[in-house]
N, C-alpha and C positions, 0 to 999 in steps of 0.2 A: 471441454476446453476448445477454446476457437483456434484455428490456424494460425495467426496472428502471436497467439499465447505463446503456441508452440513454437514459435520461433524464436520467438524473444526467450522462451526456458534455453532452447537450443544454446541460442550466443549467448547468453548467461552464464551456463557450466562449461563452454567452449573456453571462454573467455576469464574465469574466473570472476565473474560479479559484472566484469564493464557490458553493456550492449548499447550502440553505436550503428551499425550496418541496418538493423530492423527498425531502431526509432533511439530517434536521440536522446537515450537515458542515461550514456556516460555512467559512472558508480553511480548511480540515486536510486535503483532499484532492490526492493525486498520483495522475495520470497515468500506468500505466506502459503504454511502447509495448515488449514486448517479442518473443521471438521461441518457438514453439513449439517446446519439449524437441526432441516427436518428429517433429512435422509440417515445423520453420522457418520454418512460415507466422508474418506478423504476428500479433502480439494485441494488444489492449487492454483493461485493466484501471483500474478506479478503485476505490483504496484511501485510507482515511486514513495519512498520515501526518503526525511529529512531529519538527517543524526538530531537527537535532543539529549545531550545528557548522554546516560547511561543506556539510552533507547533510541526509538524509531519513532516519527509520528507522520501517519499515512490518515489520506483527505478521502475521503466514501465520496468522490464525482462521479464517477460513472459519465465522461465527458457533459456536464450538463442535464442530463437525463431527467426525467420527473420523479422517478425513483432510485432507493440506492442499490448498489451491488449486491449482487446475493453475498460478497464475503464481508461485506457487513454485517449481515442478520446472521450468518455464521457466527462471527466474533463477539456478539453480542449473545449469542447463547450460549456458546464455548468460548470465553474467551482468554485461556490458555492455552498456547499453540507453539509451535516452534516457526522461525525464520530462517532464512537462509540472506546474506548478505556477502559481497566480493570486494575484494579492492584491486582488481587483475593480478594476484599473486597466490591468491585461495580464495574458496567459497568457506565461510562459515555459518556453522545455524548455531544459534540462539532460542533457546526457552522463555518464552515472555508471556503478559500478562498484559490483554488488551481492556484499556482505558478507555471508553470513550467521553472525552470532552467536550466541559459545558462552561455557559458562560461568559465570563472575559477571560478564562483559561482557554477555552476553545476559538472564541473572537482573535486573540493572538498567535495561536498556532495558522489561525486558516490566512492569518495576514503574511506569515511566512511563507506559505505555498504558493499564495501571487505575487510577493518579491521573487520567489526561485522562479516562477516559469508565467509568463503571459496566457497560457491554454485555462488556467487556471481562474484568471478573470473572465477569460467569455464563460468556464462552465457555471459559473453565478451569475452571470449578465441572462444564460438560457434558460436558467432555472427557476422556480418561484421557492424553490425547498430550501431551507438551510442544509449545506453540505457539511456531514458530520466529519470531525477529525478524532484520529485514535492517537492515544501515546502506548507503544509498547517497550514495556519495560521491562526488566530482568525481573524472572518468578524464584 
């Protein structure tokens, strides 16, 4: 886990969900505890995501990058995992079942992620990949 991760876990369970101080994530962040493709070691991952329903749907950018997050290829082998999410008052985790979408199901999630955030359009402006979007949802 990089420095950076650690900090944001840090203000995350400090803070019950909100982190703010490290990078402007405000609640939009999930927790993902998942399991390594190759290794099946633990991981964890803090990603924003964006309420959908009875779930979460989180964008595999990797700010732009050529390639995706390794908790992509995680979630795509295993992909029942548990979450953890805050609203500054507790952290809860959630058991979910990672989606990954295709299509014009997927084309409408990833439009929702450059409405919420500007960072969002340059990482498709950097990329030639299509940047995958997951829906997790209650298992």
């Amino acid at each position: 886990m990089t420095d950076f991760n650690a900090m944001v876990l840090e203000e995350f369970h400090a803070k019950f969900g909100i982190v703010t101080d490290v990078a402007p994530f405000g609640d939009s962040l999930v927790v993902l505890h998942t399991t390594g493709a190759r290794s099946g070691q633990p991981r964890v991952s803090p990603v924003m995501g964006l309420p959908d329903g009875d779930g979460w749907l989180v964008a595999a950018s990797k700010a732009g990058a050529p390639d995706n997050p390794d908790w992509y290829h995680n979630l795509v082998a295993h992909p029942d995992l548990t979450i953890e999410t805050g609203d500054g008052t507790e952290v809860r985790s959630h058991d979910v079942h990672a989606t990954d979408l295709e299509g014009d199901e997927r084309d409408a999630a990833w439009e929702r992620f450059k409405q919420a955030s500007d960072g969002f359009r340059a990482y498709e402006a950097k990329t030639s990949r299509t940047i995958p979007v997951l829906r997790l949802g209650p298992r």
